[in-house]
Each structure stands twice: as structure tokens, then as C-alpha cells.
C-alpha positions, 0 to 999 in steps of 0.5 A: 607261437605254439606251445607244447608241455607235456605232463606225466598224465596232461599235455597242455596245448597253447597258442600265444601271440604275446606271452600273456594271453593263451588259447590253451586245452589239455589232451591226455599224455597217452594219446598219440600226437597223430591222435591229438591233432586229429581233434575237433575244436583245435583247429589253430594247430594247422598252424604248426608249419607256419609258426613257431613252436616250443616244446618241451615236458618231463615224459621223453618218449612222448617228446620224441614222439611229438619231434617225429610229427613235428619234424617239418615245423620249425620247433624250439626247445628250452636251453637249460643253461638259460634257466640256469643264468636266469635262476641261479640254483644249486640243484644236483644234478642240475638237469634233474629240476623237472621241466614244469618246475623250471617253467613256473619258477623262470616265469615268477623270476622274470615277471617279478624280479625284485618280489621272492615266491613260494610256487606251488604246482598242484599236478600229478606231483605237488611241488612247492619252491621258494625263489628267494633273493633271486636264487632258487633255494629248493622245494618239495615234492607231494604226491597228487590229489589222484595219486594218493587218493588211488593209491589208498584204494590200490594198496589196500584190500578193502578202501574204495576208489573215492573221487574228492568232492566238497566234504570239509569235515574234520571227522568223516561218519563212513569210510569215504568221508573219512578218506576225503577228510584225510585227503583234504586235511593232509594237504591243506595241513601240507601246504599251509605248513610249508608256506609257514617254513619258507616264510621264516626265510623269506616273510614277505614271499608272495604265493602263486599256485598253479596246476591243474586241482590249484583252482578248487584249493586257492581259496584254502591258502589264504593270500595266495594268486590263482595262476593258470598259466605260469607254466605256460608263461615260463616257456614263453619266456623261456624260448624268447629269452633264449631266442638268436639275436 
């Protein structure tokens, strides 16, 4: 099977044979699907006439551009009802529980059924959900690394444009540094208070992080499992759970 997510800024690509393994890169959102299979090193995607492939991502004219270059494969795409029978929730409205989240948290109900899971999504947005009791009890909603750190430098008229290196220092010694302090503290601050806050409804959550800056930041969040593909697993699962019998 063929994966396809789109993100607001990254589109992740895969191919899978058993849900669990995944030959996976990311492209930018921007480019055109024309574009993105026109790319050296991706040369499984000649397989999207001859194979199954799901589909699915939170930007709608991107999707509809990939279901115009698609139109001759056989593309499946994900049954929120589904995810509805699967994770119980009491979102409002219902379709406004975004694709990726709905990905990471069917994949920590269905890999882990008995176990409940703090979730956190660290993209362009940061999302961190408690599936609870079986039950997805709600979350919230961070903006990025990027995002913030670029809204710092347009906002104002004077704060440069920083990329976030390795500086841990509580106090920085000039503006960048500081920036980075703020950043890193800010998030670091974030997450560790909301594991504290949904850990008073369930204690024994376990905490899968994922997404693309969730690599450099695990090691911060103490007893916390690196999960690169969660996204990927839950659509995988998501397609065969919703498959035709």
C-alpha cells in the first residue's frame, strides 16, 4: 500500500507492506503532485496504478489536486465514522478533529487498547491528546517551533529571524540566545505541564511523541517513546479497519 498525508507545510510519502515497516520521505506541501513524482529516489511511486493507496491531510486544495493526478489509481480515503466507532469522542463538531490527529490517536487505541496515551504531535502545530479509558477526552493546540520562532522575528520590528540550535541556558547573553532560551523554556515548560495535567486524570498514561521536531525534544520529556511513524501507522490502520469485507 501507498501512503499519502498531507500536512500544512510537509506531505509525508510511504509505502508499506505490513503497516508496520514504512519506506517513507517528505516533500513540501507547496509543490505540485506533478512535481513530487517527477523526483529522483522515489521510484516505488510508479507503483500508484498498481497498488493501493490511501489518502488523506488537512490542506483540501492540495488533496484535490493529488485525487486530479490520482484519478486512474484505485485511492481510498478515511471513513470518519470509522475513527468515531473506534475512538469514542465528544469533539464539536466532529469533522473539525484534525486528519493527523485522528491518525496518531486511532493508532495509539488500536496498538494499545488496554494502555491510555498522552499523544503529542510536534509539526507546524503542536497537539497533545489524552485517549483515556478508551475514550478520546481532548487536547490541545501549541503553535510550532517554526512558527513561533517566525512570528517573533515578523511581529516585530527589530528581533532577528533565529533558527533554534542546541543552547539550553536558562538566561541568554544576547537577543538570539535569549530568543532560543524563551523558545526552548516555553515548550519544554509546555509539555511537561500538560503531561502533569492529564496525568492527575490518568496516571498511568504512557507518552508517544511524534512529528517532525518530536526527535530533538524526546530526550526532555522523560519517559516518553519516539514514535516516527504513528501518523503513518494510524492511516494504515485506518484504511484496512474500514476496508470492504
Amino acid at each position: 500500500m501507498i501512503l499519502i498525508a498531507v500536512g500544512n507545510t510537509r506531505t509525508l510519502l510511504a509505502r508499506t507492506q505490513d503497516g508496520v515497516h514504512f519506506d517513507s520521505t517528505s516533500v513540501a506541501t507547496a509543490l505540485p503532485p506533478t512535481k513530487i513524482l517527477q523526483q529522483p529516489g522515489l521510484t516505488w511511486l510508479n507503483a500508484l496504478n498498481r497498488e493501493a493507496v490511501a489518502l488523506g491531510g488537512v490542506v483540501p486544495a492540495a488533496l484535490a489536486a493529488w485525487r486530479e493526478v490520482l484519478s486512474t489509481a484505485a485511492v481510498r480515503e478515511p471513513d470518519p465514522g470509522f475513527f468515531r466507532r473506534a475512538v469514542p469522542h465528544d469533539y464539536h463538531p466532529p469533522e473539525s478533529l484534525g486528519f493527523d490527529r485522528r491518525c496518531c490517536l486511532l493508532a495509539a487505541a488500536m496498538d494499545c487498547p488496554r494502555q491510555d496515551s498522552i499523544v503529542i504531535d510536534m509539526g507546524t502545530v503542536i497537539t497533545i491528546d489524552l485517549l483515556a479509558g478508551g475514550h478520546f477526552r481532548g487536547g490541545r493546540i501549541l503553535p510550532g517551533i517554526t512558527m513561533s520562532l517566525r512570528s517573533l522575528h515578523q511581529g516585530t520590528a527589530l528581533l532577528p529571524e533565529v533558527v533554534l540550535g542546541s543552547a539550553t541556558e536558562m538566561l541568554g547573553n544576547n537577543t538570539s540566545d535569549a530568543i532560543q532560551a524563551g523558545i526552548i523554556h516555553l515548550f519544554t515548560d509546555a509539555l511537561r505541564g500538560a503531561i502533569a495535567d492529564y496525568r492527575q486524570r490518568s496516571p498511568q498514561a504512557q507518552i508517544l511523541i511524534t512529528g517532525g521536531d518530536a526527535e530533538c525534544w524526546q530526550p526532555g520529556i522523560p519517559g516518553s517513546f519516539y514514535q516516527p511513524h504513528l501518523l503513518l501507522r494510524g492511516l494504515y490502520l485506518w484504511i484496512q479497519g474500514d476496508a470492504p469485507p
